[in-house]
PDB file of N, CA, C and O in Angstrom:
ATOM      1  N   UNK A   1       7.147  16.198  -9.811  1.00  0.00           N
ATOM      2  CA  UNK A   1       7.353  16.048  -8.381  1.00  0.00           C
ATOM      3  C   UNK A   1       6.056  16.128  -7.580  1.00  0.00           C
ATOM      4  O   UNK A   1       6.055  15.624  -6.457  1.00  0.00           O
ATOM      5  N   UNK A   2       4.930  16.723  -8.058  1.00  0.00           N
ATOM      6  CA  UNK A   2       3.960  16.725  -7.200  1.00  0.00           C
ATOM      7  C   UNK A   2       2.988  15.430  -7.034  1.00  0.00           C
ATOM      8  O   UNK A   2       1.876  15.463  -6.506  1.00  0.00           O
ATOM      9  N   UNK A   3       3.536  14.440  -7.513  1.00  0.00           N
ATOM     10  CA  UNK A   3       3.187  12.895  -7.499  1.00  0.00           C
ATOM     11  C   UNK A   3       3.828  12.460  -6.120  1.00  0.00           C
ATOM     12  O   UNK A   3       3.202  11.857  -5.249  1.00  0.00           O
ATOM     13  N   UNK A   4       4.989  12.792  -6.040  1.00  0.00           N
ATOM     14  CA  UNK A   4       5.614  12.421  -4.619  1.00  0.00           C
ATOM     15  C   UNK A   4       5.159  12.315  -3.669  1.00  0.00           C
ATOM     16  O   UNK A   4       5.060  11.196  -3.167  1.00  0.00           O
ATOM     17  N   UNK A   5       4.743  13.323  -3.097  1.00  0.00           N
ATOM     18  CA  UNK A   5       4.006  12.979  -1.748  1.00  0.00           C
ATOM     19  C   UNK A   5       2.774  12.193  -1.712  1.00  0.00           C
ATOM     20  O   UNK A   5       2.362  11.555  -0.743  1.00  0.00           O
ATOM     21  N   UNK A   6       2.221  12.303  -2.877  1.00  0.00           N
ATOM     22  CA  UNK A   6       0.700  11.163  -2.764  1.00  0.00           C
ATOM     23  C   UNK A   6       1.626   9.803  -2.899  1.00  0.00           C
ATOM     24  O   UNK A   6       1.053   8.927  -2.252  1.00  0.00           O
ATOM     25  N   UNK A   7       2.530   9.420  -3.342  1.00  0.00           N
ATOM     26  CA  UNK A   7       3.101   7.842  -3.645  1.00  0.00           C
ATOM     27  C   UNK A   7       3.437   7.878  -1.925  1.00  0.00           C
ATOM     28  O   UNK A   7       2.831   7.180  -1.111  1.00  0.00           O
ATOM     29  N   UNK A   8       4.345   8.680  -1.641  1.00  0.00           N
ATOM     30  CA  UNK A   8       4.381   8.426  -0.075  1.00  0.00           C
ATOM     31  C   UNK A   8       3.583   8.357   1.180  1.00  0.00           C
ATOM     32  O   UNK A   8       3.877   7.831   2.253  1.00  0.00           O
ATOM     33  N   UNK A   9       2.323   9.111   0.755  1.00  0.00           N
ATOM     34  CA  UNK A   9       1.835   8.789   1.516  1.00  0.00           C
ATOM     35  C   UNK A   9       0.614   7.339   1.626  1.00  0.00           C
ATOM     36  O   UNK A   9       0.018   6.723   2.511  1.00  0.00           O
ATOM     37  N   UNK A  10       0.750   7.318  -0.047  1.00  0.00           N
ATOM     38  CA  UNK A  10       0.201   5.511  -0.417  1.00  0.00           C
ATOM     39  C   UNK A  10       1.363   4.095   0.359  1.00  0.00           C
ATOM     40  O   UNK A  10       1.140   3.086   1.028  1.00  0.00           O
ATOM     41  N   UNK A  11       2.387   4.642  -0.103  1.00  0.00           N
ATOM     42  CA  UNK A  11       3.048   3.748   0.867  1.00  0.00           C
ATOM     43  C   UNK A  11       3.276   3.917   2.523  1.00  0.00           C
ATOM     44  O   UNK A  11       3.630   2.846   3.016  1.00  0.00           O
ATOM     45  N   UNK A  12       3.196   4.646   3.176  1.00  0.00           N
ATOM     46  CA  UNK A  12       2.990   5.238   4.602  1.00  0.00           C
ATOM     47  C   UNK A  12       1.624   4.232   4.947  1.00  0.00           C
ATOM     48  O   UNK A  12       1.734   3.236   5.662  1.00  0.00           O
ATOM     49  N   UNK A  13       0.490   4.608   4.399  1.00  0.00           N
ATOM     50  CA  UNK A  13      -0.861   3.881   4.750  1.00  0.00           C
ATOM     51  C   UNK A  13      -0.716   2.136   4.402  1.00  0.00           C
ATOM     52  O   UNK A  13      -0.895   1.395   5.369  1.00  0.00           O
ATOM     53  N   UNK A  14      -0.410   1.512   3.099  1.00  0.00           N
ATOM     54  CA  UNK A  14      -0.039   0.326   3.360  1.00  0.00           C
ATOM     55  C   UNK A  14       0.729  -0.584   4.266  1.00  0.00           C
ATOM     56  O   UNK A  14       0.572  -1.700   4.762  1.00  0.00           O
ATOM     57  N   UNK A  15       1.931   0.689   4.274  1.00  0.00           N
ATOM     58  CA  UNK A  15       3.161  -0.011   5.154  1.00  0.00           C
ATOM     59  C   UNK A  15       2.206  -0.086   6.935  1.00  0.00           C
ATOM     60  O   UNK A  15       2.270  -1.021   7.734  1.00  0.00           O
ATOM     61  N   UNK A  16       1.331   1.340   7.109  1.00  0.00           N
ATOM     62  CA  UNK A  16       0.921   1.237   8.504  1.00  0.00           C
ATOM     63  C   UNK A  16       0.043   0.096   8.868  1.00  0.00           C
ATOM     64  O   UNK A  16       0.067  -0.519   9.934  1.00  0.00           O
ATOM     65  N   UNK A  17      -0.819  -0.132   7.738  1.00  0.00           N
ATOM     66  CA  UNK A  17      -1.929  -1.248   7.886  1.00  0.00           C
ATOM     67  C   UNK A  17      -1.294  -2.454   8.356  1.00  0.00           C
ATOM     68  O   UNK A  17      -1.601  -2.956   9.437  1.00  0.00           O
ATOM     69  N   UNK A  18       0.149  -3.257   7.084  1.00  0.00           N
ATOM     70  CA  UNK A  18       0.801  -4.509   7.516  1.00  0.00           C
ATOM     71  C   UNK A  18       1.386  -4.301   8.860  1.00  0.00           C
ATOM     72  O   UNK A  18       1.352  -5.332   9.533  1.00  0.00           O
ATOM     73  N   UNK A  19       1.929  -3.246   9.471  1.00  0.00           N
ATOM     74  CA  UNK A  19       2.664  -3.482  10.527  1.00  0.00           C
ATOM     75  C   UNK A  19       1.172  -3.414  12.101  1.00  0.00           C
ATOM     76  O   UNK A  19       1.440  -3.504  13.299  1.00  0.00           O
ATOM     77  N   UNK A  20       0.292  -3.305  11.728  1.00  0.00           N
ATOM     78  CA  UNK A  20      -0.663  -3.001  12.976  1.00  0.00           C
ATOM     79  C   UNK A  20      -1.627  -4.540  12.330  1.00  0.00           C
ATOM     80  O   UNK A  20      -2.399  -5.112  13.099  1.00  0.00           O
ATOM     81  N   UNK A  21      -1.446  -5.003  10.987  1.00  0.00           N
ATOM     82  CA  UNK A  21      -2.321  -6.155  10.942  1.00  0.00           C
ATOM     83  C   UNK A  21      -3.352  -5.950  10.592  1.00  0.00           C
ATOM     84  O   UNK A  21      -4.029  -6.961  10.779  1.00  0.00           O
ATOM     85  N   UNK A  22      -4.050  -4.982  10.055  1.00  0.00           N
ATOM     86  CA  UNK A  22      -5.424  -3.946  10.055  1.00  0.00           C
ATOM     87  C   UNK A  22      -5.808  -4.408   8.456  1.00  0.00           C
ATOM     88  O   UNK A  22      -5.034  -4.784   7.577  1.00  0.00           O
ATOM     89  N   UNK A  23      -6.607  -4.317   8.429  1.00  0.00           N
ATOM     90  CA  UNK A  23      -7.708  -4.329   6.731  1.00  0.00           C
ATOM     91  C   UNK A  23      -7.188  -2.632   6.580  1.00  0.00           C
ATOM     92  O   UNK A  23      -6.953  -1.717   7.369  1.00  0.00           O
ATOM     93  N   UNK A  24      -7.170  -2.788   5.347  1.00  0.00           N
ATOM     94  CA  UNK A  24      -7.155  -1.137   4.926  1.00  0.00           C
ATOM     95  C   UNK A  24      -8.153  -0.593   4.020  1.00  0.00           C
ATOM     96  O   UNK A  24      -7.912  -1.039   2.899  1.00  0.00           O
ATOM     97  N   UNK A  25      -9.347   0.309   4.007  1.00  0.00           N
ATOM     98  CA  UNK A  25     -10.313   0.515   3.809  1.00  0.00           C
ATOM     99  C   UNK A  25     -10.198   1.665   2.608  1.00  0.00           C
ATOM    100  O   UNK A  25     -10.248   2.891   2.703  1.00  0.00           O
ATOM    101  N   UNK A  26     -10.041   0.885   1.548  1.00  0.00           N
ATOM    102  CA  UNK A  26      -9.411   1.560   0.518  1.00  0.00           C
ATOM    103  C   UNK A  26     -10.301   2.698  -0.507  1.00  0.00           C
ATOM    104  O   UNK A  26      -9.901   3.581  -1.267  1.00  0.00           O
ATOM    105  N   UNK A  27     -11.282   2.361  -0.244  1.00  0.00           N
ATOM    106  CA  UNK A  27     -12.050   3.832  -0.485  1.00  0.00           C
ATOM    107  C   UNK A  27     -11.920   4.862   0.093  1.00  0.00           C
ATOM    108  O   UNK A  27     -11.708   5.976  -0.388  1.00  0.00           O
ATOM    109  N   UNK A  28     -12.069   4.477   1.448  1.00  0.00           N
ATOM    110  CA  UNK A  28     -11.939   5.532   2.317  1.00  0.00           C
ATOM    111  C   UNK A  28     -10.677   6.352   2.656  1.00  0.00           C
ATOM    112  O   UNK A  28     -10.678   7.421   3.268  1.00  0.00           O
ATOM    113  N   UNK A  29      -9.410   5.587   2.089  1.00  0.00           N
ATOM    114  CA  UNK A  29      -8.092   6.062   2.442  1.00  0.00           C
ATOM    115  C   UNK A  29      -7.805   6.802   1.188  1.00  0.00           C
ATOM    116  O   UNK A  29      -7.154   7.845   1.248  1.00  0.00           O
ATOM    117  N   UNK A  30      -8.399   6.174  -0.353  1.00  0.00           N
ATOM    118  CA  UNK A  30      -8.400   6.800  -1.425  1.00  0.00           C
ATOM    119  C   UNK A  30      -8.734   8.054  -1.491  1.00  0.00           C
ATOM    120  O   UNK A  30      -8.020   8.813  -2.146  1.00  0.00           O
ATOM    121  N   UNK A  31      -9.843   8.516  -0.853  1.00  0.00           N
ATOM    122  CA  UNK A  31     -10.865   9.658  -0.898  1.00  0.00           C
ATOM    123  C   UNK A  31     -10.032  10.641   0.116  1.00  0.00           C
ATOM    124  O   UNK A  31     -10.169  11.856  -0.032  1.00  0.00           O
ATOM    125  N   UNK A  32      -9.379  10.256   0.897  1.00  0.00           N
ATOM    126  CA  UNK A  32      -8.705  11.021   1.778  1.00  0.00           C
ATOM    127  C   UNK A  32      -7.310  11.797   1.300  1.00  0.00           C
ATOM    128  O   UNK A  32      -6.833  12.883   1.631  1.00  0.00           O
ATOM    129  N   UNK A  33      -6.820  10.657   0.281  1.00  0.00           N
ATOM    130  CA  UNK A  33      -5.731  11.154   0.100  1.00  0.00           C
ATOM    131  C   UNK A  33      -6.126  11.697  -1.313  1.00  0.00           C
ATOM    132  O   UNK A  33      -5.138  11.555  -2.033  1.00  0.00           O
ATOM    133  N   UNK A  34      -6.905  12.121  -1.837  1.00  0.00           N
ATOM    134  CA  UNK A  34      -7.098  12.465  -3.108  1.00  0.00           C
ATOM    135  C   UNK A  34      -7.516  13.942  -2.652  1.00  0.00           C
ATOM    136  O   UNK A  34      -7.141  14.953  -3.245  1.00  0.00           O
ATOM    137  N   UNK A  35      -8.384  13.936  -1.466  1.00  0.00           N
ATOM    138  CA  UNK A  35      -8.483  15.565  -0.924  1.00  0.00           C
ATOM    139  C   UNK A  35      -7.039  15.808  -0.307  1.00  0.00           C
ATOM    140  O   UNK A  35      -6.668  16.959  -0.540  1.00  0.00           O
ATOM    141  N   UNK A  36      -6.465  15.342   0.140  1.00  0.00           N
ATOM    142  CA  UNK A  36      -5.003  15.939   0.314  1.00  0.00           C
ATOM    143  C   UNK A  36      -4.051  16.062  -0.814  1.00  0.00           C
ATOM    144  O   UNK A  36      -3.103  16.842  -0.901  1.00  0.00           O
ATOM    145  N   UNK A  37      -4.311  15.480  -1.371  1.00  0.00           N
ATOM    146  CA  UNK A  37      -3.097  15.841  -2.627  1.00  0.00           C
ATOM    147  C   UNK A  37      -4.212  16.153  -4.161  1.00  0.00           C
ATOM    148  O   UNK A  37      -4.309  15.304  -5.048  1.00  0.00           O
ATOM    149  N   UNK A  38      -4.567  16.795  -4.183  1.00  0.00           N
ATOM    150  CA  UNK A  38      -5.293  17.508  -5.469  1.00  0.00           C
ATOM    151  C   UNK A  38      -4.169  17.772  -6.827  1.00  0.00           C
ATOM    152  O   UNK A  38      -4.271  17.587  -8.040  1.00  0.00           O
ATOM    153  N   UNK A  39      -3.142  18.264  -5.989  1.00  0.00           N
ATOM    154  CA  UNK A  39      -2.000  18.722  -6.537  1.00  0.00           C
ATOM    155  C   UNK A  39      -1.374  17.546  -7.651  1.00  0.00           C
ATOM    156  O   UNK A  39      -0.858  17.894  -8.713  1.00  0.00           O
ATOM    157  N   UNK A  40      -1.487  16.309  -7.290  1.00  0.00           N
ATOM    158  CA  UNK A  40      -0.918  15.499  -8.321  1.00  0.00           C
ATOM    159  C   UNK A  40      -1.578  14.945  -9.295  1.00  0.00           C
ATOM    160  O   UNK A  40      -0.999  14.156 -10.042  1.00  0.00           O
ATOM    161  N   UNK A  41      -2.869  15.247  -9.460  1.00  0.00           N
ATOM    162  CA  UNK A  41      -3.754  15.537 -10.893  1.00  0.00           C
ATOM    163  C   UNK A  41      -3.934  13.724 -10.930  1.00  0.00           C
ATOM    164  O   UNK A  41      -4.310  13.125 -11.937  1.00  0.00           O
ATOM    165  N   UNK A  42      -3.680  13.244  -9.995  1.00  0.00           N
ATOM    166  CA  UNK A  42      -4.776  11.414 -10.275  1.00  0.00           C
ATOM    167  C   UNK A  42      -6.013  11.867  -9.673  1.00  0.00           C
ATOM    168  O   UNK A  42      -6.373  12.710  -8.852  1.00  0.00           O
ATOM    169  N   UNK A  43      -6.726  10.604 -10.711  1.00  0.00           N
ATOM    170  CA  UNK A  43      -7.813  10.335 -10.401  1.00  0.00           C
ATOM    171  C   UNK A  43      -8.352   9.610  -8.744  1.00  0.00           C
ATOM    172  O   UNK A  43      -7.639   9.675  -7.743  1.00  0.00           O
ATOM    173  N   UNK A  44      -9.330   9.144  -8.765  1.00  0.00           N
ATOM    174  CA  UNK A  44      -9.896   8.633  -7.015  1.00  0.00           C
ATOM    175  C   UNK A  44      -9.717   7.092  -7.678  1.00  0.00           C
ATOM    176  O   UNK A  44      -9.231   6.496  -6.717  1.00  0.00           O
ATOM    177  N   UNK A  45      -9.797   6.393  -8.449  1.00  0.00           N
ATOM    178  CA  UNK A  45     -10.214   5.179  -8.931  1.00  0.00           C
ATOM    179  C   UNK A  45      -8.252   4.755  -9.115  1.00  0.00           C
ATOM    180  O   UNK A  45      -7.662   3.745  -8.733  1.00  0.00           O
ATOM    181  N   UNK A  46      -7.623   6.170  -9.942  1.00  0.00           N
ATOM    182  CA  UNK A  46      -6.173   5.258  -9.869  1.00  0.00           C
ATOM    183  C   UNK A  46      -5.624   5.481  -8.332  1.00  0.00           C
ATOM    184  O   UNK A  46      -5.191   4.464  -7.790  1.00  0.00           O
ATOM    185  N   UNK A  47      -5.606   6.340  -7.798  1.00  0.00           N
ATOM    186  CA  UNK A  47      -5.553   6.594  -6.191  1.00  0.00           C
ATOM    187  C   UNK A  47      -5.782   4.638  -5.462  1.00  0.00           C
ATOM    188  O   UNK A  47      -4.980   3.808  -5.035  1.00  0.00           O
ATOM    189  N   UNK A  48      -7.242   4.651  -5.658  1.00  0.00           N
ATOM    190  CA  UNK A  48      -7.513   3.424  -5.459  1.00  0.00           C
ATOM    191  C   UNK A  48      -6.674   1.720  -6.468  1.00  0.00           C
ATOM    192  O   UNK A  48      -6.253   0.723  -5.881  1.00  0.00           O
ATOM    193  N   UNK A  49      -6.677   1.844  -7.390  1.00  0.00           N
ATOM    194  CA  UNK A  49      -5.844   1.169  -8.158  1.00  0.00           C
ATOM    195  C   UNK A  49      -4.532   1.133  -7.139  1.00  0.00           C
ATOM    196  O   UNK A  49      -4.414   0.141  -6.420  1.00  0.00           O
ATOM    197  N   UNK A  50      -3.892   1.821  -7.090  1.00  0.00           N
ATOM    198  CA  UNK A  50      -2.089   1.827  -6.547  1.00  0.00           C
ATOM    199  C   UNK A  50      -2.162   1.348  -5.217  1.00  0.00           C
ATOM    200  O   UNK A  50      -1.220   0.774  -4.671  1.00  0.00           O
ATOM    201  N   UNK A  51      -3.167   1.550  -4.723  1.00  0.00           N
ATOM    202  CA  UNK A  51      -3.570   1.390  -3.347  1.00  0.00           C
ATOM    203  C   UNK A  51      -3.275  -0.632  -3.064  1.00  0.00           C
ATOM    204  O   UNK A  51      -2.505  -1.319  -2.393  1.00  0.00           O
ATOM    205  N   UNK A  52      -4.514  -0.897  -4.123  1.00  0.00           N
ATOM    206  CA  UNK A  52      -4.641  -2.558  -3.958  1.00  0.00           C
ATOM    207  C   UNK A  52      -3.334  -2.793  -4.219  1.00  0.00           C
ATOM    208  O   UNK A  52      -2.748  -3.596  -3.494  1.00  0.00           O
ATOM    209  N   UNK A  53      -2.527  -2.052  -5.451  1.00  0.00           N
ATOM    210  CA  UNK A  53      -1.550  -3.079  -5.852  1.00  0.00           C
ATOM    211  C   UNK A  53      -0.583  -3.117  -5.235  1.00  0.00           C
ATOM    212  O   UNK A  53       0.161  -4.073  -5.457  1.00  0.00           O
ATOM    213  N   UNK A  54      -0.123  -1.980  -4.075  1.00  0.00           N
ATOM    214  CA  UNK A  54       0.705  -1.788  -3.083  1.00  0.00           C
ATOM    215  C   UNK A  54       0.659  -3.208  -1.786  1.00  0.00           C
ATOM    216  O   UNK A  54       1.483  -3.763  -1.059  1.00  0.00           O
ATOM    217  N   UNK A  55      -0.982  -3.337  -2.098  1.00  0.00           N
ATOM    218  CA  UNK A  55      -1.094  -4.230  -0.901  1.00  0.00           C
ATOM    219  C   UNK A  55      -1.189  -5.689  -0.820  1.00  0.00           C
ATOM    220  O   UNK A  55      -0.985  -6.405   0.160  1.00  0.00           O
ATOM    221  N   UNK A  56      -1.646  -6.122  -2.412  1.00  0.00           N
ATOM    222  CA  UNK A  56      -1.076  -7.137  -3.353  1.00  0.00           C
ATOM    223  C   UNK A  56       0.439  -7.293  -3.355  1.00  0.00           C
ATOM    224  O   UNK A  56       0.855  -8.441  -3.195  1.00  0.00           O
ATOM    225  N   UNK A  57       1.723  -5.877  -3.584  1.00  0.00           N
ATOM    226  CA  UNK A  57       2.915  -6.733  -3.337  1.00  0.00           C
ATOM    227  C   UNK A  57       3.430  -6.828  -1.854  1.00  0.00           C
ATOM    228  O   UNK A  57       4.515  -7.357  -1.612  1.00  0.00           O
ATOM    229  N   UNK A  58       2.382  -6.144  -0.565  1.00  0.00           N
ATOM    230  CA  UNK A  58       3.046  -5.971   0.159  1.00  0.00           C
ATOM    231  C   UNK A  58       2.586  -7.728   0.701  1.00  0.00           C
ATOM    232  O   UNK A  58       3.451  -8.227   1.421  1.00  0.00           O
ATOM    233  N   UNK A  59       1.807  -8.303   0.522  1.00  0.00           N
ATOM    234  CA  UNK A  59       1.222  -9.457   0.716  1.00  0.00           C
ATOM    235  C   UNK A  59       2.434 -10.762  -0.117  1.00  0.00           C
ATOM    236  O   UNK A  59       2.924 -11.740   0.447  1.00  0.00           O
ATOM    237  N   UNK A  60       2.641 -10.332  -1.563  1.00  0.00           N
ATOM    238  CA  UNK A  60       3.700 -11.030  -1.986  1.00  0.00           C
ATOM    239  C   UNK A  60       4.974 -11.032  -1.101  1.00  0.00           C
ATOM    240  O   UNK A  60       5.514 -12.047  -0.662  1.00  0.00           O
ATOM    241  N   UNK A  61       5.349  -9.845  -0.914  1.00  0.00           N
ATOM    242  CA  UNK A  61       6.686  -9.859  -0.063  1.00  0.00           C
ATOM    243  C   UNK A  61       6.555 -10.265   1.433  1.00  0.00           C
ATOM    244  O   UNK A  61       7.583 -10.194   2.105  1.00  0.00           O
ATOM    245  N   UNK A  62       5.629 -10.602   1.914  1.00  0.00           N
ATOM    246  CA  UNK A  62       5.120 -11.577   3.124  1.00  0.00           C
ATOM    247  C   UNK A  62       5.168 -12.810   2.571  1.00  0.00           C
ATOM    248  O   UNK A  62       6.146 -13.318   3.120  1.00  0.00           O
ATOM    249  N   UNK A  63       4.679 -13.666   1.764  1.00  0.00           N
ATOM    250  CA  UNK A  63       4.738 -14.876   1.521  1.00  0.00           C
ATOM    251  C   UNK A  63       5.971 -15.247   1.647  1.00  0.00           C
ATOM    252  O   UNK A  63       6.333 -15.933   2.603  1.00  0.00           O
ATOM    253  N   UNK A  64       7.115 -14.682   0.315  1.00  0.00           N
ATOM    254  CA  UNK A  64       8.148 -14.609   0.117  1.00  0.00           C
ATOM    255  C   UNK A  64       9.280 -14.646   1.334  1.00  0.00           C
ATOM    256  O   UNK A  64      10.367 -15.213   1.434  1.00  0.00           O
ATOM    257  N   UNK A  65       8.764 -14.058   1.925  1.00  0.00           N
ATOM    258  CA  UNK A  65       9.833 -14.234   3.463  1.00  0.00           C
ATOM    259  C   UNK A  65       9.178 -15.075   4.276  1.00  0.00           C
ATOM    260  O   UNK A  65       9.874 -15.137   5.290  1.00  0.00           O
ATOM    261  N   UNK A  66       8.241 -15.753   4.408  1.00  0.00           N
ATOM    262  CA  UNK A  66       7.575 -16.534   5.105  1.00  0.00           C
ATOM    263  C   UNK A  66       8.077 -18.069   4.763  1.00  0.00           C
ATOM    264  O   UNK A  66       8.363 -19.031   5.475  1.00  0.00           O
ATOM    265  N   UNK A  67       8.039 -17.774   2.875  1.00  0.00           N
ATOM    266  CA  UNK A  67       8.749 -19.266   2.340  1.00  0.00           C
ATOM    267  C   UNK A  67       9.962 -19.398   2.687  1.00  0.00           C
ATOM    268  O   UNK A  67      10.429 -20.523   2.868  1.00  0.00           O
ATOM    269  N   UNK A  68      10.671 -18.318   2.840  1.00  0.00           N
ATOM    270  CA  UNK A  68      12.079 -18.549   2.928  1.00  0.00           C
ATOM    271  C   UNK A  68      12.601 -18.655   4.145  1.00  0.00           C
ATOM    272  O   UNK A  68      13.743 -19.112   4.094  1.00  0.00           O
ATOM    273  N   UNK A  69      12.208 -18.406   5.273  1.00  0.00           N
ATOM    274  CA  UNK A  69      11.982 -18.973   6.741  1.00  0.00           C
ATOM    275  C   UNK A  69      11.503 -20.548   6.491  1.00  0.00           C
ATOM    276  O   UNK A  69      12.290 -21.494   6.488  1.00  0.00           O
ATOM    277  N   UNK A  70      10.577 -20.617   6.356  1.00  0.00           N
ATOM    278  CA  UNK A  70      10.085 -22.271   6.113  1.00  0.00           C
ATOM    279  C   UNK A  70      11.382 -23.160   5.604  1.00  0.00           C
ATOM    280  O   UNK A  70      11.814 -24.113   6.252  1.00  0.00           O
ATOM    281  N   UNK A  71      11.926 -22.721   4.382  1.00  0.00           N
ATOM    282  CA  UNK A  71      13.442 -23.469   3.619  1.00  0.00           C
ATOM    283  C   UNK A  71      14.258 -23.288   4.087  1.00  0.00           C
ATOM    284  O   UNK A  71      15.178 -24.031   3.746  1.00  0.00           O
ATOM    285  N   UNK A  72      14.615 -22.184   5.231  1.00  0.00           N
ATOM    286  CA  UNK A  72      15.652 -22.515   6.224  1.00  0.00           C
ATOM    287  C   UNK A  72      15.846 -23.119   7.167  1.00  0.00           C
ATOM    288  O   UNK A  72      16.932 -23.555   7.549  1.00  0.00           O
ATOM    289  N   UNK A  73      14.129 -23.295   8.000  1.00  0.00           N
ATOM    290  CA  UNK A  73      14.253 -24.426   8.957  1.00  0.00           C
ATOM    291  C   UNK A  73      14.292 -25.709   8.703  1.00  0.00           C
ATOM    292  O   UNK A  73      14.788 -26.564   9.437  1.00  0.00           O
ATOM    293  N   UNK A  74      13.661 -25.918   7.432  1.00  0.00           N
ATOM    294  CA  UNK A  74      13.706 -27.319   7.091  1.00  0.00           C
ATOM    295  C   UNK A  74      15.215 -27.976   6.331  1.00  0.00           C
ATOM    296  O   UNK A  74      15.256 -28.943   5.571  1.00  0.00           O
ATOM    297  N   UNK A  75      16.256 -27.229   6.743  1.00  0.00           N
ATOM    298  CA  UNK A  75      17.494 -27.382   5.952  1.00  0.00           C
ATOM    299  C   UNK A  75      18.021 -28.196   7.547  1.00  0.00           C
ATOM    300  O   UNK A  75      19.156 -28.661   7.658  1.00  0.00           O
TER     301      UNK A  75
END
């Protein structure tokens, strides 16, 4: 359980970036949340890892609804 709150708060910071439109400065958010959560024994590099790939699918699941808007208007 002490993984929990660092996954939430990895998704909290992605989710805040897409909804404000913002670059997310992933060292810097890494390093932050790695001094806040010590407790869940990751590293700064997988911290950073989960980070991109959060923002890699949050980017997929934008396309994805973007295509599917597009195939509904064109129906």
């Amino acid at each position: 359980m002490t993984t929990l709150p660092l996954a939430l708060k990895i998704a909290d910071a992605v989710s805040d970036a897409g909804r404000h439109q913002r670059r997310l400065d992933i060292a810097a958010v890494a390093i932050l949340l790695l001094d806040a959560h010590p407790e869940a024994g990751h590293s700064l590099a997988e911290i950073a890892d989960t980070l991109r790939e959060e923002i890699a699918s949050q980017g997929a699941l934008a396309r994805g609804t973007l295509a599917q808007g597009t195939l509904a208007m064109s129906r």
